[in-house]
CHARMM-style PDB file with segment names, atoms N, HN, CA, C and O in Angstrom:
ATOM      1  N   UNK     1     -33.167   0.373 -29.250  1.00  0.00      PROA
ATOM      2  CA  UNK     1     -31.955   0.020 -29.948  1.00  0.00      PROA
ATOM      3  C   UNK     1     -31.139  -0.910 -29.055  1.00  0.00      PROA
ATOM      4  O   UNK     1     -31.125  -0.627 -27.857  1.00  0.00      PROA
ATOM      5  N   UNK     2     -30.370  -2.118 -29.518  1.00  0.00      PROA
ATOM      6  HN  UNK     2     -30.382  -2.348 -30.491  1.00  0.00      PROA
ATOM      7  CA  UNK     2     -29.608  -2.950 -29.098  1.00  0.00      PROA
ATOM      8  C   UNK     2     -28.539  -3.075 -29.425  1.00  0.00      PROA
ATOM      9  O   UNK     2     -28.322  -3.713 -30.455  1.00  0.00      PROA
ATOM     10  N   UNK     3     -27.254  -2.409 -28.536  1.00  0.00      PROA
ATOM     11  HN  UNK     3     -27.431  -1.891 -27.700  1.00  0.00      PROA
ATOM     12  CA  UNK     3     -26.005  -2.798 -29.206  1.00  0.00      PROA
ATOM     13  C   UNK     3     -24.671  -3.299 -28.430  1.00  0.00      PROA
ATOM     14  O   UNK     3     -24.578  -3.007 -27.238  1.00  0.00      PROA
ATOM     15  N   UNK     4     -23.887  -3.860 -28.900  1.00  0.00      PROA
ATOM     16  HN  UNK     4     -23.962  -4.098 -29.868  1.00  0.00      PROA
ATOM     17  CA  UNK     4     -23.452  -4.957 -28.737  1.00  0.00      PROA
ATOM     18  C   UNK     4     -21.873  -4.428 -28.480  1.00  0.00      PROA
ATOM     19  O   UNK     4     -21.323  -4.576 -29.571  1.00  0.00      PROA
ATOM     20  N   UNK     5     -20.864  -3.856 -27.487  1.00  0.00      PROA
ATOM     21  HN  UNK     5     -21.311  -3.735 -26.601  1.00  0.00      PROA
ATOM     22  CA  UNK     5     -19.838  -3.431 -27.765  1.00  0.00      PROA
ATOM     23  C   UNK     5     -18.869  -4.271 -27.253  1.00  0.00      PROA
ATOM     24  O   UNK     5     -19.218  -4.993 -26.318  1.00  0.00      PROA
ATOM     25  N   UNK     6     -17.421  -4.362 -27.762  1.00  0.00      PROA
ATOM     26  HN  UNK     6     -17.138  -3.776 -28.521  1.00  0.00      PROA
ATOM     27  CA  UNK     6     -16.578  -5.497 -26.980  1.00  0.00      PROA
ATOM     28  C   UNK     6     -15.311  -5.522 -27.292  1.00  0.00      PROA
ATOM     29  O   UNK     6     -15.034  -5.217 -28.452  1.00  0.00      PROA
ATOM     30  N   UNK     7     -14.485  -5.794 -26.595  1.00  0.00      PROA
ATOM     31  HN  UNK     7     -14.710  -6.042 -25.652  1.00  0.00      PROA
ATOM     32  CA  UNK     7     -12.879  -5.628 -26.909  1.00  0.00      PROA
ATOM     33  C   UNK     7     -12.223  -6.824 -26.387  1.00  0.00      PROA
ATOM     34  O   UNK     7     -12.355  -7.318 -25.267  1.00  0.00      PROA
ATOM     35  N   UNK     8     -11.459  -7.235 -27.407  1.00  0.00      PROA
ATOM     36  HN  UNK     8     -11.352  -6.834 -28.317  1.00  0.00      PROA
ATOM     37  CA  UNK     8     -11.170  -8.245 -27.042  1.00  0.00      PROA
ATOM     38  C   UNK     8      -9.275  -8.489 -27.259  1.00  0.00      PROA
ATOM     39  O   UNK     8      -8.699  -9.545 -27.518  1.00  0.00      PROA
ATOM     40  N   UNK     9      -8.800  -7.413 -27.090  1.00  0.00      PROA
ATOM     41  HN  UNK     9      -9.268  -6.555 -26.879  1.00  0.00      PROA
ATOM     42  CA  UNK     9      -7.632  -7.098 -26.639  1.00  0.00      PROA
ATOM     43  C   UNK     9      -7.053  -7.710 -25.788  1.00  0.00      PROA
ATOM     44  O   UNK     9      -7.302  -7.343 -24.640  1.00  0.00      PROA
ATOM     45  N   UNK    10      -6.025  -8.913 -25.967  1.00  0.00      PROA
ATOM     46  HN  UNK    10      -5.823  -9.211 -26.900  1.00  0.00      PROA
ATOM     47  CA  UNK    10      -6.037 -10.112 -24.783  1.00  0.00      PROA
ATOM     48  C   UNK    10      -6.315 -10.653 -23.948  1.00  0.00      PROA
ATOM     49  O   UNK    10      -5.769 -10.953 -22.886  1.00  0.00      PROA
ATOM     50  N   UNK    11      -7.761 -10.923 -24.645  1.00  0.00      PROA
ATOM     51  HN  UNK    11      -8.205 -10.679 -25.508  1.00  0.00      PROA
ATOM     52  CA  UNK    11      -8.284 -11.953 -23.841  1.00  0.00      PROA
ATOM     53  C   UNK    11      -8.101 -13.289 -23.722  1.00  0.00      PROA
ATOM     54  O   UNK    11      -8.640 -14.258 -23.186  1.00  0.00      PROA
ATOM     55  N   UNK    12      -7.332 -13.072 -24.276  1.00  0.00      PROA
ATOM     56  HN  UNK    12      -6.894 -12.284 -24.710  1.00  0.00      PROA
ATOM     57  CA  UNK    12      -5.996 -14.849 -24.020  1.00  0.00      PROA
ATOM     58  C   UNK    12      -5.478 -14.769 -22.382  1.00  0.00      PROA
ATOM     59  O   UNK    12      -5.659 -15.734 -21.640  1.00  0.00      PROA
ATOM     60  N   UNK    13      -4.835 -13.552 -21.918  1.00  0.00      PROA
ATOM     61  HN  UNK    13      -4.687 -12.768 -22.521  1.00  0.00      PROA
ATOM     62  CA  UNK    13      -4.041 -13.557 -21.145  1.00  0.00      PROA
ATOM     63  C   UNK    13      -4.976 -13.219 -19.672  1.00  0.00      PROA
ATOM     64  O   UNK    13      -5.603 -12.205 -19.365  1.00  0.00      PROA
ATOM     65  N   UNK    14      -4.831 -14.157 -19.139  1.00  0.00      PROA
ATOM     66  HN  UNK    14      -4.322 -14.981 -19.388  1.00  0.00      PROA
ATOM     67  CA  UNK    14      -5.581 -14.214 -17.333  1.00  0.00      PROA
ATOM     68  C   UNK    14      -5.217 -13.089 -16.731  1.00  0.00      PROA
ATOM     69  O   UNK    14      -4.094 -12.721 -17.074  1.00  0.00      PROA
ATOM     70  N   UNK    15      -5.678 -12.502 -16.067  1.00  0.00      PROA
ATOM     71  HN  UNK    15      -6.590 -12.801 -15.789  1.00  0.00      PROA
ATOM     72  CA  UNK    15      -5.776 -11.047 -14.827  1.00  0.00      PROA
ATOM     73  C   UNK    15      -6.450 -10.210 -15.310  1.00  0.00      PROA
ATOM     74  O   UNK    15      -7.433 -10.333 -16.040  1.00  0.00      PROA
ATOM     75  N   UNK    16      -5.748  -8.941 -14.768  1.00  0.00      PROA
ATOM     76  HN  UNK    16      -4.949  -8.840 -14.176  1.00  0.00      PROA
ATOM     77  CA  UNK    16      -6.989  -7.759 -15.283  1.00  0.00      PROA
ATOM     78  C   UNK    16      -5.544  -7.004 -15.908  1.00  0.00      PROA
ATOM     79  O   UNK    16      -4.384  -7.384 -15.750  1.00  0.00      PROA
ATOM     80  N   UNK    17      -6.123  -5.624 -16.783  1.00  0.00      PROA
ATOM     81  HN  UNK    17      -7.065  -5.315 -16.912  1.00  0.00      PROA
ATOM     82  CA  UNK    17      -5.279  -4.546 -17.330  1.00  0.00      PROA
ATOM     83  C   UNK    17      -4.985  -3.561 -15.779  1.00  0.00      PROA
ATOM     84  O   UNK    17      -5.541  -3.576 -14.681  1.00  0.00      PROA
ATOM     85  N   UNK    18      -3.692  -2.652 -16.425  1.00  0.00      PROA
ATOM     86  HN  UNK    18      -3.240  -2.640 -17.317  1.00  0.00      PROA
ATOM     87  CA  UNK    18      -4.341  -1.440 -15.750  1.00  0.00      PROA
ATOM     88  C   UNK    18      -4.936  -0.544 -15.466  1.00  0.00      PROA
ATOM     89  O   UNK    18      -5.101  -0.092 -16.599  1.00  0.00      PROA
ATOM     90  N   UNK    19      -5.643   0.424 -14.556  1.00  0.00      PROA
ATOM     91  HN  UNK    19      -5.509   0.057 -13.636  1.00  0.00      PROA
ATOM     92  CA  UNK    19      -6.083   1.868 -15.041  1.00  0.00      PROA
ATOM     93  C   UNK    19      -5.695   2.379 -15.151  1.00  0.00      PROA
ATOM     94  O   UNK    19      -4.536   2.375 -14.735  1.00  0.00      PROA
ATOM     95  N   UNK    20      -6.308   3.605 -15.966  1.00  0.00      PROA
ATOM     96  HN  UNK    20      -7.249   3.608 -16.303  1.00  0.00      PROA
ATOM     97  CA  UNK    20      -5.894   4.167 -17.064  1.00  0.00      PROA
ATOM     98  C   UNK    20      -4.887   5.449 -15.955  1.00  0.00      PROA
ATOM     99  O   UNK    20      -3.806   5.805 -16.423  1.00  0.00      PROA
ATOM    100  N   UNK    21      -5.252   5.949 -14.787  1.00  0.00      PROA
ATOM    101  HN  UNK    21      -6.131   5.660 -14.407  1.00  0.00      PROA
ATOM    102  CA  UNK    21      -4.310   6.611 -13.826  1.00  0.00      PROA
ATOM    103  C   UNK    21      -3.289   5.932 -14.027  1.00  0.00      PROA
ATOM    104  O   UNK    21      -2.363   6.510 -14.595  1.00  0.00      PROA
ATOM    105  N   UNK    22      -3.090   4.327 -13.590  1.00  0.00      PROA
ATOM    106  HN  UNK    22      -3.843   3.858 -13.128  1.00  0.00      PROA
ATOM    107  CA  UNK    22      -1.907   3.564 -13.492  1.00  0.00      PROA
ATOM    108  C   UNK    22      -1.331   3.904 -14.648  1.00  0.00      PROA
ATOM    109  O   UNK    22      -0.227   4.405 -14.434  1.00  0.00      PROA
ATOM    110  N   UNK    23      -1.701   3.828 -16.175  1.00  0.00      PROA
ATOM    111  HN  UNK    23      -2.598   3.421 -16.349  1.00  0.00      PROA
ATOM    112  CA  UNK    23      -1.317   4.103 -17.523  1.00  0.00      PROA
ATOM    113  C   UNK    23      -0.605   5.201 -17.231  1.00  0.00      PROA
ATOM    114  O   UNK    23       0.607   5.070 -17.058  1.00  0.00      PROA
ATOM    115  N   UNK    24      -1.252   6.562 -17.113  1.00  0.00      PROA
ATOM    116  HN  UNK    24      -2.237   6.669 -17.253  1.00  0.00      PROA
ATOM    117  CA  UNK    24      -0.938   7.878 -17.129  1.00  0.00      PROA
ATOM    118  C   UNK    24       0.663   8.419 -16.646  1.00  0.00      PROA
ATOM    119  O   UNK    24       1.607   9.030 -17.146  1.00  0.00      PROA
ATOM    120  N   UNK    25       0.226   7.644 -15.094  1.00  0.00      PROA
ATOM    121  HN  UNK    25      -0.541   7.147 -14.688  1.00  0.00      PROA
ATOM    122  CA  UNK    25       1.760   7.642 -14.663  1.00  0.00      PROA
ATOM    123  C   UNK    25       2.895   6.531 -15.256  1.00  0.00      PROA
ATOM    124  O   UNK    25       3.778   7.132 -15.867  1.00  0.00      PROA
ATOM    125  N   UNK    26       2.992   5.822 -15.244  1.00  0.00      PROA
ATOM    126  HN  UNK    26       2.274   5.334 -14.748  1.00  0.00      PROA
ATOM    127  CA  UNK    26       3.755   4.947 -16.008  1.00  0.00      PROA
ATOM    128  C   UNK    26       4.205   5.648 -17.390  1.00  0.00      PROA
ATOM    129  O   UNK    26       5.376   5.704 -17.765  1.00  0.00      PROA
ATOM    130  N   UNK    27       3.168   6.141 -18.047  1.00  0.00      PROA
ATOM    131  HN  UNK    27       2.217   6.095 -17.742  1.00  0.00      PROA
ATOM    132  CA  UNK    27       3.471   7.454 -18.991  1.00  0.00      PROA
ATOM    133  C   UNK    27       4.917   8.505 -18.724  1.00  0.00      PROA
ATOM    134  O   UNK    27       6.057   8.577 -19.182  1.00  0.00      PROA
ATOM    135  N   UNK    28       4.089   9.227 -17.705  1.00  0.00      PROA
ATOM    136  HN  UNK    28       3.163   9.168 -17.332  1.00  0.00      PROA
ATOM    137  CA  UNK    28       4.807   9.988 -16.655  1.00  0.00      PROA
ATOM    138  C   UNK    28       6.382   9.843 -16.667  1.00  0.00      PROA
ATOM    139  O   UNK    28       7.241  10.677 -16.955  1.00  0.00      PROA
ATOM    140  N   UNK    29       6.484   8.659 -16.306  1.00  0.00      PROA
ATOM    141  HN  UNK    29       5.786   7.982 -16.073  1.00  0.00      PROA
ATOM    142  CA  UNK    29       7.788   7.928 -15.369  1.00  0.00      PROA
ATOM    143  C   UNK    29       8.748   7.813 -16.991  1.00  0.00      PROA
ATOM    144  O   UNK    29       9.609   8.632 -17.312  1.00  0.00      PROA
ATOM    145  N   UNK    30       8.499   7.093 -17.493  1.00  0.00      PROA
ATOM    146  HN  UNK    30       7.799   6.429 -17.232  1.00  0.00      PROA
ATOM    147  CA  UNK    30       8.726   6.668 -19.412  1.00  0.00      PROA
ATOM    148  C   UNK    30       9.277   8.165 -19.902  1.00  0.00      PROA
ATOM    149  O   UNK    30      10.343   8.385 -20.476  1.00  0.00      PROA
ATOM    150  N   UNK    31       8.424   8.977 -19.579  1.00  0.00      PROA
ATOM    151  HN  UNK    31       7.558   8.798 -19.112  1.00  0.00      PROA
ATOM    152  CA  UNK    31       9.182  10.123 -20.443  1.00  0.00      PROA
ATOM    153  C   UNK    31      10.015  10.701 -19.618  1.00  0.00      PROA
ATOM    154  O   UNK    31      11.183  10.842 -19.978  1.00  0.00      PROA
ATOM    155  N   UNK    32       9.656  11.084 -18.542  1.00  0.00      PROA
ATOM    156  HN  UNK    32       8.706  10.969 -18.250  1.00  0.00      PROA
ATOM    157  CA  UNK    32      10.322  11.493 -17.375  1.00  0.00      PROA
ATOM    158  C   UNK    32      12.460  11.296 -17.508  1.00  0.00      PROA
ATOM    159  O   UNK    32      13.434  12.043 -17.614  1.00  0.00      PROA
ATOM    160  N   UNK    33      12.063   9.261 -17.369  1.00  0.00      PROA
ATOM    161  HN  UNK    33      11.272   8.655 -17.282  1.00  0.00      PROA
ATOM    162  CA  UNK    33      13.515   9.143 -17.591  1.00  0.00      PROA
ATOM    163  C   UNK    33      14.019   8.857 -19.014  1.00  0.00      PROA
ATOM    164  O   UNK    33      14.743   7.872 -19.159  1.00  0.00      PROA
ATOM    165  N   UNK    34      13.784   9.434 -19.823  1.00  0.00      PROA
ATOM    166  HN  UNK    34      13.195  10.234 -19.705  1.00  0.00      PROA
ATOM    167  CA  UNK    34      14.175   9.396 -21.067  1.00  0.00      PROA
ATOM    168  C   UNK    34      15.093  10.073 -21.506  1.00  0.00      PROA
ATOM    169  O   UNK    34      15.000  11.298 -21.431  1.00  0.00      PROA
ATOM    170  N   UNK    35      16.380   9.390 -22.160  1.00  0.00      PROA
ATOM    171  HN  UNK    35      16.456   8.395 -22.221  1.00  0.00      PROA
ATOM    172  CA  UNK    35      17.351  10.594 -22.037  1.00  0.00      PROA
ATOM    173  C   UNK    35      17.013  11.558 -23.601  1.00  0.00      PROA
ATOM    174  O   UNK    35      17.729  12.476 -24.000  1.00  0.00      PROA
ATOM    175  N   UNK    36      16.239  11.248 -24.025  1.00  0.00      PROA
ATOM    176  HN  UNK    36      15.657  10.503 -23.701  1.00  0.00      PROA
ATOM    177  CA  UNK    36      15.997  11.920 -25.367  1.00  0.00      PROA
ATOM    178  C   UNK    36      14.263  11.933 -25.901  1.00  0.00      PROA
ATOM    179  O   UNK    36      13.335  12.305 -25.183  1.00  0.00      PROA
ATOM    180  N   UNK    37      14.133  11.454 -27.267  1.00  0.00      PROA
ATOM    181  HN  UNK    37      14.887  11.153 -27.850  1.00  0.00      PROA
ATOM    182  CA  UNK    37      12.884  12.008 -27.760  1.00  0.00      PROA
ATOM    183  C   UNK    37      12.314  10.283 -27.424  1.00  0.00      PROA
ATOM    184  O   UNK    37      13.016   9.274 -27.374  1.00  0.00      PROA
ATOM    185  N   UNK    38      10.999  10.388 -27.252  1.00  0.00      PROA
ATOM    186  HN  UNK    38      10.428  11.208 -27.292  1.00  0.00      PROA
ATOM    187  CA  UNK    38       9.905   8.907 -26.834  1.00  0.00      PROA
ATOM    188  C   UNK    38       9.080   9.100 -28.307  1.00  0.00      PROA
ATOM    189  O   UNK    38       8.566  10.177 -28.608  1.00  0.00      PROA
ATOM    190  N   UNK    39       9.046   8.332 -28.868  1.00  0.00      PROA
ATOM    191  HN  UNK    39       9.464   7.457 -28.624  1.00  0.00      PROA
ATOM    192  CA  UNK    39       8.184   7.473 -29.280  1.00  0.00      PROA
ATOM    193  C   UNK    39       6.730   6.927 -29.382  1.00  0.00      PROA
ATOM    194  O   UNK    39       6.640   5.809 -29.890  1.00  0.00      PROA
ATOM    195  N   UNK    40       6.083   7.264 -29.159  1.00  0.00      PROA
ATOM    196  HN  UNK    40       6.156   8.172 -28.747  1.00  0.00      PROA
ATOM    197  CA  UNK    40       4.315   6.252 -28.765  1.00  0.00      PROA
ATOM    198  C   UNK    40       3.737   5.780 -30.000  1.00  0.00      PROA
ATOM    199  O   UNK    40       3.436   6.484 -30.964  1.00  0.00      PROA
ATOM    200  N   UNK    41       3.582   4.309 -29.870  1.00  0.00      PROA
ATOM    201  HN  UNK    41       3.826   3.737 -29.087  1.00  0.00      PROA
ATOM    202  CA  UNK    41       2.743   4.154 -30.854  1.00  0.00      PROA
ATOM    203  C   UNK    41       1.106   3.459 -30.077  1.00  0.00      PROA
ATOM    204  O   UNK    41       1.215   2.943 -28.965  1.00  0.00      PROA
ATOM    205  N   UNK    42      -0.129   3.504 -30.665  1.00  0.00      PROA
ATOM    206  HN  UNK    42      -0.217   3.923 -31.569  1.00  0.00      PROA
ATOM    207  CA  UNK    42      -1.357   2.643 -30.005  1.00  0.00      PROA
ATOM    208  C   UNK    42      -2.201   2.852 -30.444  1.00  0.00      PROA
ATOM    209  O   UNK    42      -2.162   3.961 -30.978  1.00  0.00      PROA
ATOM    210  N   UNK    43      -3.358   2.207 -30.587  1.00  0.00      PROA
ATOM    211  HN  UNK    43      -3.389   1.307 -30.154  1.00  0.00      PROA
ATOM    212  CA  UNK    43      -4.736   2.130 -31.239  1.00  0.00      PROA
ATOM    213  C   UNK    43      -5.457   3.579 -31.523  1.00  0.00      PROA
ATOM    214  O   UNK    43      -6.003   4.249 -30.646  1.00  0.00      PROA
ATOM    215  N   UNK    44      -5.391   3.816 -32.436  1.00  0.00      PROA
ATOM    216  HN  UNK    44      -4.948   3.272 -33.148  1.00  0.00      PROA
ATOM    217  CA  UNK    44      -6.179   5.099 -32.955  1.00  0.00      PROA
ATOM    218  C   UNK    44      -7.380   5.062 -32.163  1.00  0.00      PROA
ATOM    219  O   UNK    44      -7.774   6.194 -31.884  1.00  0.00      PROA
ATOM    220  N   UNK    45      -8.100   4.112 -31.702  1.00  0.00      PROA
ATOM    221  HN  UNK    45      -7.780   3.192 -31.929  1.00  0.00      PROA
ATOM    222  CA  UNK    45      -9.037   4.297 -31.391  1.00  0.00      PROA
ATOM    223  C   UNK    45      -9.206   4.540 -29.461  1.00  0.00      PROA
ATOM    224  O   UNK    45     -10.120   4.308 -28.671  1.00  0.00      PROA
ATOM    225  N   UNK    46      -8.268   4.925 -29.365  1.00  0.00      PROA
ATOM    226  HN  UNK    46      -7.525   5.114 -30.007  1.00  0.00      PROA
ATOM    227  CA  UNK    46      -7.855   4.922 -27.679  1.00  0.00      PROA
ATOM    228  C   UNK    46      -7.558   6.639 -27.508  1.00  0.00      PROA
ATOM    229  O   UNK    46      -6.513   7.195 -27.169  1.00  0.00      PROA
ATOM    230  N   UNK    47      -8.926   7.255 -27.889  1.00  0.00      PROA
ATOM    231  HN  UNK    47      -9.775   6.803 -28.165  1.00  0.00      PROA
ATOM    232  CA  UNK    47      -8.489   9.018 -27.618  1.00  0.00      PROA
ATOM    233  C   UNK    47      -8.088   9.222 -26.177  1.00  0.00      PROA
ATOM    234  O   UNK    47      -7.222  10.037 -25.857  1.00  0.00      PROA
ATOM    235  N   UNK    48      -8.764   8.431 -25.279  1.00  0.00      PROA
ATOM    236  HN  UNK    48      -9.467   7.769 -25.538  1.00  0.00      PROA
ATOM    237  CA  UNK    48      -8.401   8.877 -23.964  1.00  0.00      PROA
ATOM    238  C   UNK    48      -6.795   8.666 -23.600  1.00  0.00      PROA
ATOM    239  O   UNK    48      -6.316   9.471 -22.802  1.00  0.00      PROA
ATOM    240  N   UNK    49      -6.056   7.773 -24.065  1.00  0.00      PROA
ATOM    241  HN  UNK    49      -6.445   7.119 -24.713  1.00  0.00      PROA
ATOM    242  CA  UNK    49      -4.536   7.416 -23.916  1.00  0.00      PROA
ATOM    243  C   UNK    49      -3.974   8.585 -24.942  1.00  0.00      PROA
ATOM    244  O   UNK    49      -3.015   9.181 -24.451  1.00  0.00      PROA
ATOM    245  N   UNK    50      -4.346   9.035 -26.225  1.00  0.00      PROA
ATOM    246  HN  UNK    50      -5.125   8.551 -26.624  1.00  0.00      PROA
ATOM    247  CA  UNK    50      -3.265  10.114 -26.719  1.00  0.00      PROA
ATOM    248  C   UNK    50      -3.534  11.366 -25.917  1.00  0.00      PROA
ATOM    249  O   UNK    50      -2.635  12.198 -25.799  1.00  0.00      PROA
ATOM    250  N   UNK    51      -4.615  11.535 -25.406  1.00  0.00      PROA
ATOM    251  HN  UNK    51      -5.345  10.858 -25.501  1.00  0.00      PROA
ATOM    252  CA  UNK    51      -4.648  12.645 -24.485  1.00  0.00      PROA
ATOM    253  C   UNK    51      -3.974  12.784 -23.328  1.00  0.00      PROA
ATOM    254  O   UNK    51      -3.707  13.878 -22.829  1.00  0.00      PROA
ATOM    255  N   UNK    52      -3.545  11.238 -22.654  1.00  0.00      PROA
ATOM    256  HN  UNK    52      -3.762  10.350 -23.059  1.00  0.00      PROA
ATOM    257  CA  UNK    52      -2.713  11.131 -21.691  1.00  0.00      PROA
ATOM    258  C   UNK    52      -1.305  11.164 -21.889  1.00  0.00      PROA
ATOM    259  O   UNK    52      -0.509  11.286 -20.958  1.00  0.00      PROA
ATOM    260  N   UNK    53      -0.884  11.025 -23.460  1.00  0.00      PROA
ATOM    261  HN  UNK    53      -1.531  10.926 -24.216  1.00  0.00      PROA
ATOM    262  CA  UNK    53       0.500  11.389 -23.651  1.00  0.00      PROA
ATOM    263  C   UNK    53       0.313  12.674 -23.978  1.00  0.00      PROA
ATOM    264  O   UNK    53       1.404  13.124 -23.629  1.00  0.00      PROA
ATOM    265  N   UNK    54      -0.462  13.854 -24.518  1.00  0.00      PROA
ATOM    266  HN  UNK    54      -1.349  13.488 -24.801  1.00  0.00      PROA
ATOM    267  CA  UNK    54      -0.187  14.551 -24.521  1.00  0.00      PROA
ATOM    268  C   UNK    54      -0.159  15.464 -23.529  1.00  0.00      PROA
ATOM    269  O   UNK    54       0.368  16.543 -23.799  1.00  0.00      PROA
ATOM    270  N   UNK    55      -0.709  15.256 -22.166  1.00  0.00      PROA
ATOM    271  HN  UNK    55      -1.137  14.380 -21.946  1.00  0.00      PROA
ATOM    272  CA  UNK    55      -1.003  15.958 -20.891  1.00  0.00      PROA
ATOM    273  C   UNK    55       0.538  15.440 -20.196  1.00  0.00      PROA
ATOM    274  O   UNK    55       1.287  16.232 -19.625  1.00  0.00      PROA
ATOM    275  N   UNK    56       0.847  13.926 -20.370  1.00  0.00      PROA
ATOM    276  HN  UNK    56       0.238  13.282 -20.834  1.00  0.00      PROA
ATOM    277  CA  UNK    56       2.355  14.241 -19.967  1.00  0.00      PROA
ATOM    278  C   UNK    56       3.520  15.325 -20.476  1.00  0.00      PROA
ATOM    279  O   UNK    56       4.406  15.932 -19.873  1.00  0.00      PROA
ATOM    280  N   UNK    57       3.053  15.273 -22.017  1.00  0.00      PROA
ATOM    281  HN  UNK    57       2.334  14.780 -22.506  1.00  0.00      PROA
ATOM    282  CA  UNK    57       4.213  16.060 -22.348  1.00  0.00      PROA
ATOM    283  C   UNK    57       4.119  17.542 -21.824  1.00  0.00      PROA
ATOM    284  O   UNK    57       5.100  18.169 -21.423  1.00  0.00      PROA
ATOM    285  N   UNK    58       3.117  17.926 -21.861  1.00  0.00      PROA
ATOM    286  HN  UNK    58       2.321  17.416 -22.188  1.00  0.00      PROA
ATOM    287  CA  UNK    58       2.640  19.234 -21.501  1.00  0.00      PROA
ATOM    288  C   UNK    58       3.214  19.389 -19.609  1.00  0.00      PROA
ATOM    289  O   UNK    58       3.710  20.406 -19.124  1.00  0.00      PROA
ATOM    290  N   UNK    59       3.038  18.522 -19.120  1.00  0.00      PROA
ATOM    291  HN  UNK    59       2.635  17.696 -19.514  1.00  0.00      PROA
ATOM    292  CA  UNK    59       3.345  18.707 -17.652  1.00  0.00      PROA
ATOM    293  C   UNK    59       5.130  18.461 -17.838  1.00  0.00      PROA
ATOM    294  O   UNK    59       5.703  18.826 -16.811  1.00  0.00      PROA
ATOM    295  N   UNK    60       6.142  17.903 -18.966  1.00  0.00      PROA
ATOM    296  HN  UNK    60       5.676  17.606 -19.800  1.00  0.00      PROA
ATOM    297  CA  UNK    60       7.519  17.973 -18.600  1.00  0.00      PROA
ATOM    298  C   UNK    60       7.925  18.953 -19.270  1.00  0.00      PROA
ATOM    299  O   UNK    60       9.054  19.366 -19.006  1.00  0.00      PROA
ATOM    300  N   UNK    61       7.155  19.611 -20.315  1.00  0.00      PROA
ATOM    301  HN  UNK    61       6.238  19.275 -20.529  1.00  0.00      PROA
ATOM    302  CA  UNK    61       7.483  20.886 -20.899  1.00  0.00      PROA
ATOM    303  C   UNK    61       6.604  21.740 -21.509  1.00  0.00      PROA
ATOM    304  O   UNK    61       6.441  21.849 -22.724  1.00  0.00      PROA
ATOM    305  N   UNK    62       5.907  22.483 -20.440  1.00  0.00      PROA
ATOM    306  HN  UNK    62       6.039  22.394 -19.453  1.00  0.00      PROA
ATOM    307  CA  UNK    62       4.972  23.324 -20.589  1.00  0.00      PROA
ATOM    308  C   UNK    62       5.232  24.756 -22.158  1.00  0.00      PROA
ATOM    309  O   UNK    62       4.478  25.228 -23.008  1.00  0.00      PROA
ATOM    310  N   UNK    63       6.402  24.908 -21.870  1.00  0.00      PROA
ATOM    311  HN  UNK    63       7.016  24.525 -21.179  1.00  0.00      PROA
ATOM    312  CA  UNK    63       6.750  25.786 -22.972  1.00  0.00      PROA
ATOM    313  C   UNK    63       7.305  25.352 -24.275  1.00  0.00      PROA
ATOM    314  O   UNK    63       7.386  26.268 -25.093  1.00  0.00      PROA
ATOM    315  N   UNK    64       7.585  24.539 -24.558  1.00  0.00      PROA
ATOM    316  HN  UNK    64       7.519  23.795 -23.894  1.00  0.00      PROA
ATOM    317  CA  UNK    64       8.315  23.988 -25.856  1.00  0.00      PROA
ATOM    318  C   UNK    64       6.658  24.218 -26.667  1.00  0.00      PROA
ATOM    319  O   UNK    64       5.563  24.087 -26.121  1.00  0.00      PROA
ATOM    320  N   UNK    65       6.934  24.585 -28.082  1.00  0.00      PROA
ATOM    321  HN  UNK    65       7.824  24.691 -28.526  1.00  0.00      PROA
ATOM    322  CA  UNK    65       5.857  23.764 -28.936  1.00  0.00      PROA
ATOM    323  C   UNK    65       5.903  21.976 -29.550  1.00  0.00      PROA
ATOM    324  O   UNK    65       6.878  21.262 -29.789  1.00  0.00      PROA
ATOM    325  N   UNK    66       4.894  21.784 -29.623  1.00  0.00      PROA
ATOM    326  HN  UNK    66       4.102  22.364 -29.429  1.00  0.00      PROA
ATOM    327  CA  UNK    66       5.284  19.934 -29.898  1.00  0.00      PROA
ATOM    328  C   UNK    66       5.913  20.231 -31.338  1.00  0.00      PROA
ATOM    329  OT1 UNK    66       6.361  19.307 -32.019  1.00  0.00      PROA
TER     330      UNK     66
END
């Protein structure tokens, strides 16, 4: 089998992205100083990033239910 996978999520724009650690915290930091409720919106198809907002929320409030 031969297959062909590819993203092409600005590939207009020269450099590299970040990793996804770098993501996580930056996450982190975003909710962290938030004086109220955040927001996220992003590609349905990015399970590994809603898992990283939800592991933030879980680490600033372990007890709340979402």
């Amino acid at each position: 089998m031969t297959a062909l996978l590819s993203d092409s999520t600005n590939v207009e724009n020269s450099g590299y992205t970040l990793s996804e650690r770098e993501v996580g915290q930056a996450l982190l930091d975003v909710f962290t100083g938030a004086p109220g409720r955040v927001i996220v919106a992003m590609f349905a198809s990015n399970v590994h990033r809603i898992q990283q907002v939800l592991d933030a929320r879980g680490l600033l409030s372990p007890a709340r239910s979402p």
